[in-house]
Z-matrix of the N, CA and C atoms (Angstrom, degrees):
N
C 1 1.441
C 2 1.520 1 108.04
N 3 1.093 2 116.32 1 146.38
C 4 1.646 3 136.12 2 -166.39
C 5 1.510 4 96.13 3 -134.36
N 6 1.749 5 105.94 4 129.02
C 7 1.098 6 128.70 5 164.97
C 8 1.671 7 104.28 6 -127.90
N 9 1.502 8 97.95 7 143.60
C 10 1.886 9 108.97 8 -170.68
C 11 1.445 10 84.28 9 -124.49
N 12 1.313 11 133.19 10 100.76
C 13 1.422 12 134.70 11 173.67
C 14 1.427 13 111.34 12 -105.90
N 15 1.444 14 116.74 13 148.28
C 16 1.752 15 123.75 14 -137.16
C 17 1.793 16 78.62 15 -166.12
N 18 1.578 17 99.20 16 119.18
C 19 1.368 18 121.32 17 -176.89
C 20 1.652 19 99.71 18 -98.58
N 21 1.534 20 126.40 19 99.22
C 22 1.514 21 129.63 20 -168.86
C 23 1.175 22 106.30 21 -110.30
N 24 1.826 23 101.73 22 157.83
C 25 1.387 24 132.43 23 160.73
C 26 1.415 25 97.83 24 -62.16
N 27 1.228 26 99.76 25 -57.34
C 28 1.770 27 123.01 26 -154.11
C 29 1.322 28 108.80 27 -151.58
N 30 1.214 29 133.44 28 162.32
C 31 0.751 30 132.30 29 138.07
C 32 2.372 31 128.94 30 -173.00
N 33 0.990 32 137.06 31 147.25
C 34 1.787 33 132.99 32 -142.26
C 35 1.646 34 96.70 33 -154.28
N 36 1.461 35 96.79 34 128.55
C 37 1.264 36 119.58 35 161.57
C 38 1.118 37 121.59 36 -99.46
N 39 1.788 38 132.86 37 118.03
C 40 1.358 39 139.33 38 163.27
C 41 1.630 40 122.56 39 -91.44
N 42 1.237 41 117.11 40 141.93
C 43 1.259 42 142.47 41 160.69
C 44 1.454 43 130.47 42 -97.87
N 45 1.204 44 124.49 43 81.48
C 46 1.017 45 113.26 44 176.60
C 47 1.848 46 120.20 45 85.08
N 48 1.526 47 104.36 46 14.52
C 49 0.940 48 121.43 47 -172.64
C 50 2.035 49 127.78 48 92.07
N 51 1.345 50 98.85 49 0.32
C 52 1.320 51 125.63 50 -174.12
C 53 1.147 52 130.54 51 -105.65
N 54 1.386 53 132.08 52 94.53
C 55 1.607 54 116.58 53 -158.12
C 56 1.448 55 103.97 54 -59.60
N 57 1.555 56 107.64 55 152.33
C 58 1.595 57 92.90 56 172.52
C 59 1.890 58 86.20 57 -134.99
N 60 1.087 59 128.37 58 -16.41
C 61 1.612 60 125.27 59 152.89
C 62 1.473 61 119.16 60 -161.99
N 63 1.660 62 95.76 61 151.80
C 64 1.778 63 121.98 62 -128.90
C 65 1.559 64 90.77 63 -138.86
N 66 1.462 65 136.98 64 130.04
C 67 1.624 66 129.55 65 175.66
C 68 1.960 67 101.87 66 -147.45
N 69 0.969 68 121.53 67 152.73
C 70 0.874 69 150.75 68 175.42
C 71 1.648 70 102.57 69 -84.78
N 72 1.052 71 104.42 70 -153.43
C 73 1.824 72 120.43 71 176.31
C 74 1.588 73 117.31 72 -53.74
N 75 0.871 74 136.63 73 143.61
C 76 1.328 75 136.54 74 -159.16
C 77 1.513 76 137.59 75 113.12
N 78 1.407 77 120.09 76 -145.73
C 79 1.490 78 99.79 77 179.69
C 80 1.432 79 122.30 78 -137.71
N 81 1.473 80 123.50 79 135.44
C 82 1.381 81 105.90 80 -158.39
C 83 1.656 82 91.94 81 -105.08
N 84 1.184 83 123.82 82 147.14
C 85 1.609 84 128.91 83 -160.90
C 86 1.631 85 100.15 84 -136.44
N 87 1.283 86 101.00 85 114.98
C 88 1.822 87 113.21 86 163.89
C 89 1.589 88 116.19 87 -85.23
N 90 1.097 89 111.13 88 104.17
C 91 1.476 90 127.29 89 -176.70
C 92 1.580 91 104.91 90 -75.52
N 93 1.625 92 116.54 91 123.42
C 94 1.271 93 116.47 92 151.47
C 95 1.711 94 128.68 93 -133.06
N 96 1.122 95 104.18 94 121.46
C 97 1.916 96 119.09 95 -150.46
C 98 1.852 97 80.41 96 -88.29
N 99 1.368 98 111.50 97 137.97
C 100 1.239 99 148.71 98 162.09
C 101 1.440 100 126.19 99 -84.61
N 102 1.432 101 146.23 100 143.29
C 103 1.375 102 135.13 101 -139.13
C 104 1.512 103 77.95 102 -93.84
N 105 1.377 104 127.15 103 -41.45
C 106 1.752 105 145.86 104 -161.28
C 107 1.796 106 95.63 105 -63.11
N 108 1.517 107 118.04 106 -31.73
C 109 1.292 108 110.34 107 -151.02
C 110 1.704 109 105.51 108 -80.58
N 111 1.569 110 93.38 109 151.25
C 112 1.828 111 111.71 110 166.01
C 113 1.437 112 122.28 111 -135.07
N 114 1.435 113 107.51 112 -174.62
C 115 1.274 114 93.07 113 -155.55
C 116 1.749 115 99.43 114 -76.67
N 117 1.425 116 114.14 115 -14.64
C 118 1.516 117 107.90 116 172.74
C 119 1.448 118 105.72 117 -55.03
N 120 1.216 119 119.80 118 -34.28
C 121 1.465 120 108.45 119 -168.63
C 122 1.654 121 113.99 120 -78.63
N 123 1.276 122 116.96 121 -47.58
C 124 1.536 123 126.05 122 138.89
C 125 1.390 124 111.00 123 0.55
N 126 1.277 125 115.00 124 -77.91
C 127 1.615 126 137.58 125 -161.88
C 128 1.397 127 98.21 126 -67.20
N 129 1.573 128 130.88 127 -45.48
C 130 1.316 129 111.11 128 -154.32
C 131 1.822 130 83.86 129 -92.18
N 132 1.485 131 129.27 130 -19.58
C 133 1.928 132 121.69 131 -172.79
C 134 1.902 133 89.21 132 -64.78
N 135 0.831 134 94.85 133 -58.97
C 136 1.948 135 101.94 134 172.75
C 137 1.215 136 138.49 135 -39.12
N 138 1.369 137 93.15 136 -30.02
C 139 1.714 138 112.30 137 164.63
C 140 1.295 139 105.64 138 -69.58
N 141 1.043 140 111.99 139 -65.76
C 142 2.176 141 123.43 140 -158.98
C 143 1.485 142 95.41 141 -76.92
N 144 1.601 143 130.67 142 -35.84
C 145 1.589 144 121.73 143 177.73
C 146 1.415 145 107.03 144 -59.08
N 147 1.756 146 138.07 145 -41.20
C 148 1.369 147 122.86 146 -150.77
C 149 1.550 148 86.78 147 -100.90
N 150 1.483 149 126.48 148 -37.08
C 151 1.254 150 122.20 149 164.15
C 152 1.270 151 139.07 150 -36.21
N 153 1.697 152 109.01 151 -47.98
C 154 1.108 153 115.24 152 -171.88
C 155 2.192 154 121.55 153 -45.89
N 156 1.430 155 108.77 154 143.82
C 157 1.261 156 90.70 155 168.16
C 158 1.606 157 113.25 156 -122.24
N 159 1.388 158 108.91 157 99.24
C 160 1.266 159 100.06 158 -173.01
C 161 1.509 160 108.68 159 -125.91
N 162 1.391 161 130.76 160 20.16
C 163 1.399 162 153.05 161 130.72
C 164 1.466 163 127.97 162 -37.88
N 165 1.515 164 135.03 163 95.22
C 166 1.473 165 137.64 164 179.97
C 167 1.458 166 120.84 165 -47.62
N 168 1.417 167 103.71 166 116.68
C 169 1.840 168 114.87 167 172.20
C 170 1.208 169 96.03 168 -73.90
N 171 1.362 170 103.36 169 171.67
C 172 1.731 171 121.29 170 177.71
C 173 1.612 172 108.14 171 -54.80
N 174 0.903 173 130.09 172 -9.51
C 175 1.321 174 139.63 173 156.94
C 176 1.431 175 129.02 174 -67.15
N 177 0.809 176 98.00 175 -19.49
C 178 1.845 177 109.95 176 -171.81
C 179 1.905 178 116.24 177 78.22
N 180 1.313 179 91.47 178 41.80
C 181 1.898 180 105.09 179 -150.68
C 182 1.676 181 101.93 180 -109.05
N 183 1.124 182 136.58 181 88.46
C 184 1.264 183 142.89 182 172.71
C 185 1.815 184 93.17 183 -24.19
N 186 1.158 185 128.27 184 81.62
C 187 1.674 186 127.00 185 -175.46
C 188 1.852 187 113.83 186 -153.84
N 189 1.259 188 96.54 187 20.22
C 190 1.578 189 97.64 188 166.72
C 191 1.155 190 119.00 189 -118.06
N 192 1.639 191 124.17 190 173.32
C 193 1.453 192 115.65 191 179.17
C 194 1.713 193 96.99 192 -121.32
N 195 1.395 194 113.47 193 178.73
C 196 1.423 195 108.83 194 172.77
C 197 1.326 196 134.46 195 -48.35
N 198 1.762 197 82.98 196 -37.56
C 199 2.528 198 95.29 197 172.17
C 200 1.426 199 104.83 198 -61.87
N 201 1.606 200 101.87 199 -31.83
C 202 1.989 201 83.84 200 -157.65
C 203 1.308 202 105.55 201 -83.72
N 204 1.605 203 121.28 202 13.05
C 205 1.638 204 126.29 203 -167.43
C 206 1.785 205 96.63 204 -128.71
N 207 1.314 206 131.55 205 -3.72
C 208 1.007 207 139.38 206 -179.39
C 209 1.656 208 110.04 207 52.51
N 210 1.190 209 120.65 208 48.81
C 211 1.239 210 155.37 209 -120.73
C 212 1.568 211 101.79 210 -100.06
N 213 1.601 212 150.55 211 143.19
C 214 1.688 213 119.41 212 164.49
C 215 1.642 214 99.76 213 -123.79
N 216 0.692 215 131.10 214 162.70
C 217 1.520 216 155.35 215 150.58
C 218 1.159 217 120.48 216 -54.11
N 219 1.069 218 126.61 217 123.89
C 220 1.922 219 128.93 218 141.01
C 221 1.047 220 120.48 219 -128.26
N 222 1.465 221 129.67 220 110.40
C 223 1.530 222 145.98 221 -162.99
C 224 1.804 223 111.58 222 -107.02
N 225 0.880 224 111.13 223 99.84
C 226 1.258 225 116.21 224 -178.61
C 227 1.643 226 105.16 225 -116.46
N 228 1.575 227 105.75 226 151.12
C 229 1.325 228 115.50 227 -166.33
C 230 1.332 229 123.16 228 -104.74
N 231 1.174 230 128.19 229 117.66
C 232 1.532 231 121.77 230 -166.10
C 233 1.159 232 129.80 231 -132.71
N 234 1.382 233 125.38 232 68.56
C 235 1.570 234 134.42 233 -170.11
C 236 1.738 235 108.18 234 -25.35
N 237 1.639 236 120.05 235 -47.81
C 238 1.054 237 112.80 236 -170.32
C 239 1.278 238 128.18 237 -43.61
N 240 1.690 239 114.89 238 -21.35
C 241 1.397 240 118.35 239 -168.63
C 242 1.609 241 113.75 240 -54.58
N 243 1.434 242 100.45 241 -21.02
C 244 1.607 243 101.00 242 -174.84
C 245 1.610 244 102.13 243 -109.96
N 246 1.373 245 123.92 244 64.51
C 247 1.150 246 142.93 245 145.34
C 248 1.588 247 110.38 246 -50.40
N 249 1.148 248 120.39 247 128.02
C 250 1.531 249 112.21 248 150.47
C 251 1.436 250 104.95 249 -144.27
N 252 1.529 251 111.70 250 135.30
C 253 1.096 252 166.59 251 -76.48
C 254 1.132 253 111.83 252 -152.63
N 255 1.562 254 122.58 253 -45.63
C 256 1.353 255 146.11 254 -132.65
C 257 1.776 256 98.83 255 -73.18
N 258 1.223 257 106.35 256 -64.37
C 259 1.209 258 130.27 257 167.73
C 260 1.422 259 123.10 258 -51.10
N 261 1.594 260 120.55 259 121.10
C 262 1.996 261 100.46 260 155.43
C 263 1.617 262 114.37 261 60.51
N 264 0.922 263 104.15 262 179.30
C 265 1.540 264 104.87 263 169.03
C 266 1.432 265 130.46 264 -123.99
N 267 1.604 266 102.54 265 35.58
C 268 1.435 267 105.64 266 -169.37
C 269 1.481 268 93.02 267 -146.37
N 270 1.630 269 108.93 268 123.31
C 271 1.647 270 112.45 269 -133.57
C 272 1.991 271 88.21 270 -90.05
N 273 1.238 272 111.75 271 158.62
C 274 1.200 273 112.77 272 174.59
C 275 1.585 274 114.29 273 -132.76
N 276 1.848 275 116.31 274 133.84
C 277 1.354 276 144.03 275 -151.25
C 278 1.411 277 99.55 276 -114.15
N 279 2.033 278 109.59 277 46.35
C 280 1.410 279 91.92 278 163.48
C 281 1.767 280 115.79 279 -98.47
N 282 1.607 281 115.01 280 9.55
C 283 1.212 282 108.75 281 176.38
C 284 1.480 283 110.74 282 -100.80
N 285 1.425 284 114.96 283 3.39
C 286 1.409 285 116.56 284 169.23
C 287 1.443 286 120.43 285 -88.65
N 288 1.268 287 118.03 286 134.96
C 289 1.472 288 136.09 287 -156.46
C 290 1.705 289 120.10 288 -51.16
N 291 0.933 290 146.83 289 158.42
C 292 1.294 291 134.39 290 -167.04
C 293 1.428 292 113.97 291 -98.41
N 294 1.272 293 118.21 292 118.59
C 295 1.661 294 106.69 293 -159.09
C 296 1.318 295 140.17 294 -39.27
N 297 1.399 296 109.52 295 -32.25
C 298 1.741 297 94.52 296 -176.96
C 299 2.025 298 93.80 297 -84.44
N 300 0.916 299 128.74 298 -18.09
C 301 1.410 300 115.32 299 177.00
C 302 2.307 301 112.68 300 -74.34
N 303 1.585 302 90.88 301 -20.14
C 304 1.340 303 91.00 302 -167.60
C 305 1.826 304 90.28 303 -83.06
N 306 1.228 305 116.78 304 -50.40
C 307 1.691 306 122.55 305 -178.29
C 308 1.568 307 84.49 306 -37.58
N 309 1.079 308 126.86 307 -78.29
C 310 1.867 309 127.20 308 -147.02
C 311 1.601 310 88.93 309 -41.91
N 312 1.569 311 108.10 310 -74.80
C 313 1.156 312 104.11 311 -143.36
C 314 2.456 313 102.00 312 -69.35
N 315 1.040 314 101.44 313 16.62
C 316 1.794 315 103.01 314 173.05
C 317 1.515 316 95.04 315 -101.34
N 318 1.731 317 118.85 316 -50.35
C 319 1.730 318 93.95 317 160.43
C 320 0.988 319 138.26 318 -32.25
N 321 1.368 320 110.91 319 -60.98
C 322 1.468 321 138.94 320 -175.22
C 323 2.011 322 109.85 321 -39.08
N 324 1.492 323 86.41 322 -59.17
C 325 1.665 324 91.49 323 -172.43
C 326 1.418 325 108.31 324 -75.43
N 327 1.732 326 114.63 325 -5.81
C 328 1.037 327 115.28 326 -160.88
C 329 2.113 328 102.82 327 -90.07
N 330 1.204 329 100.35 328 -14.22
C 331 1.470 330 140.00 329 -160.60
C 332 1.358 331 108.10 330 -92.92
N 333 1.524 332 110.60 331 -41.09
C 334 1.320 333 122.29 332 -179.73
C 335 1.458 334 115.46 333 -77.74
N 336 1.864 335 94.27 334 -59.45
C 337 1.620 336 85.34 335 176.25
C 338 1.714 337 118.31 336 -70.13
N 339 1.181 338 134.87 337 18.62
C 340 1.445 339 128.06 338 -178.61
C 341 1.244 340 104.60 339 -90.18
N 342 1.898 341 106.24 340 -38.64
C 343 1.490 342 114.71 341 173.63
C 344 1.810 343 123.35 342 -52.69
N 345 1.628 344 112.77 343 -5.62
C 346 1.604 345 125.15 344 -157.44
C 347 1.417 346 89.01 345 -126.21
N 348 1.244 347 120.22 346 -82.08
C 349 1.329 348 138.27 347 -176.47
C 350 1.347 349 133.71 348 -69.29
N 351 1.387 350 119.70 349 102.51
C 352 1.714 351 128.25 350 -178.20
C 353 1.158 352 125.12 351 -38.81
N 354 1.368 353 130.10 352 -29.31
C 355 1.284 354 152.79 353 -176.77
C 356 1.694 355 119.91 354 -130.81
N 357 1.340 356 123.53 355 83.85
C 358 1.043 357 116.85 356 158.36
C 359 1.452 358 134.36 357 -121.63
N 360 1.346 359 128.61 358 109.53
C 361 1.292 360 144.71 359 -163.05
C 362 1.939 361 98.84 360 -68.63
N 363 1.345 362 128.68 361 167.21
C 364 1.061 363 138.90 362 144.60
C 365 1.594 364 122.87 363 -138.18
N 366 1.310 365 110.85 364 179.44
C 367 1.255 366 121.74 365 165.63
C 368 1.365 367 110.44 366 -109.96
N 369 1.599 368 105.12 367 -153.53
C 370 1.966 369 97.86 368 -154.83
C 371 1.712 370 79.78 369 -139.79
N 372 1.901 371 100.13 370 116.64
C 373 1.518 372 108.57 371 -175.85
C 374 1.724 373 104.01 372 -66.32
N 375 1.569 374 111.75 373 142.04
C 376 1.408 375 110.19 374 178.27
C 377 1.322 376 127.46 375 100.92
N 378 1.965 377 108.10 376 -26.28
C 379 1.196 378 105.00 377 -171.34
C 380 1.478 379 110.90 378 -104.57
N 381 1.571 380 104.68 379 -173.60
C 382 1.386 381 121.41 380 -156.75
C 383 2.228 382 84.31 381 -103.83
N 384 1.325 383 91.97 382 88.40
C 385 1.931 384 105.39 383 168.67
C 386 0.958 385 100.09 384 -83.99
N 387 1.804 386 103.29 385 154.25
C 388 1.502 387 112.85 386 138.03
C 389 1.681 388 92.67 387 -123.75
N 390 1.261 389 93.44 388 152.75
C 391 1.139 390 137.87 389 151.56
C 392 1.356 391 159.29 390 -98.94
N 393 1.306 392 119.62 391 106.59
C 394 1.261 393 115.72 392 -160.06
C 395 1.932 394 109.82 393 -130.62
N 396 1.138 395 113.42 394 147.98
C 397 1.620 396 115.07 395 -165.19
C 398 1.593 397 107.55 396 -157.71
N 399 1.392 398 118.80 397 152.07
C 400 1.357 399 100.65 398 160.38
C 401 1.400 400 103.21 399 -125.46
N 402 1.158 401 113.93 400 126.15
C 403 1.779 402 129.62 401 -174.25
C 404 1.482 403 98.97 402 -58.33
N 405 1.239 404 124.43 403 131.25
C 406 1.476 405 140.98 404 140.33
C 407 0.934 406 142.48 405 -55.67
N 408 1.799 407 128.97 406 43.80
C 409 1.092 408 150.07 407 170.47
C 410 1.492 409 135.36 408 147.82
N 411 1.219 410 113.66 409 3.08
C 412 1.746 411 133.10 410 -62.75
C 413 1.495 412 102.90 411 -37.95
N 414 1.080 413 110.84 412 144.17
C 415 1.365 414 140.73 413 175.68
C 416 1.671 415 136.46 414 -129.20
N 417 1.124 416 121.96 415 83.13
C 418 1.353 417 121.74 416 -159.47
C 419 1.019 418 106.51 417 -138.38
N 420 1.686 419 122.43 418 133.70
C 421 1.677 420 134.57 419 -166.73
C 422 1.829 421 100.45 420 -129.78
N 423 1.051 422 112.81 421 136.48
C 424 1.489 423 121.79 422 -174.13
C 425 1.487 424 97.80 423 -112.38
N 426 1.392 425 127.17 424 112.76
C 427 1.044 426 122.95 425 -179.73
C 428 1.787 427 108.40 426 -109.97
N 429 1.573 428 116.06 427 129.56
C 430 1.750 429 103.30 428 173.18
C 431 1.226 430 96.96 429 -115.97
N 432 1.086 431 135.23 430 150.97
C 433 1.385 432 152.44 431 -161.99
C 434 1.829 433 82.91 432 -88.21
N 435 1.318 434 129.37 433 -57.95
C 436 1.444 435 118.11 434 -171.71
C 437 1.817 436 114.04 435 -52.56
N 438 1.155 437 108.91 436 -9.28
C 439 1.257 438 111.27 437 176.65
C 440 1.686 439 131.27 438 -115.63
N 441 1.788 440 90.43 439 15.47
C 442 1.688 441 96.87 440 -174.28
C 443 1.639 442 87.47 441 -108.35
């Protein structure tokens, strides 16, 4: 599992011209589900995402977490993350998860963090988003579950 985490002002996903989720301060997270992944793996990307403290104390000190910033979520789902590359120049999505197992487990995390987090926005699994955000410093953490 692949997480693309993005420390925001703001940031809103459209459908079709329609917001369907909108956040303030906090972090907007590109989800990518793995053919290998479960919901243990889910559970432990979920752990270190609401944990993480990568929010500035009065110090200017990367030392807060999302609670201590009252922080919201937007989790959007993005098979592409598992592009590979290796080959040619036309990337191939056979290590990305097979859809109705990848949908469960983007509920799932989507389910988890609601249980932590007061505010969590999503996107719409399957569809054709845009996305738009403005990064907070820029600030962006790539998390792979094979490497936590």
């Amino acid at each position: 599992m692949k997480f693309v985490i993005q420390r925001v002002l703001e940031s809103e996903v459209k459908v079709d011209g329609e917001s369907i989720g909108k956040i303030g301060k906090g972090l907007m997270v590109l989800i990518g589900v793995g053919k290998e992944d479960t919901k243990e793996t889910a559970d432990k990307m979920v752990k270190k995402l609401v944990g993480m403290r990568i929010f500035e104390d009065e110090n200017g000190k990367t030392n807060l977490s999302l609670a201590d910033v009252d922080g919201s979520l937007l989790l959007i789902s993005q098979f592409t993350l598992y592009a590979n590359c290796k080959k040619g120049n036309r990337p191939s999505f056979i290590e990305s998860g097979e859809p109705g197992m990848a949908e469960e487990l983007y509920e799932y995390i989507i389910a988890s963090c609601k249980a932590q987090v007061p505010v969590v926005e999503r996107g719409k699994f399957g569809a054709d988003m845009k996305v738009s955000l403005i990064n907070d410093g820029p600030f962006t953490i790539i998390l792979d579950s094979r490497e936590l």
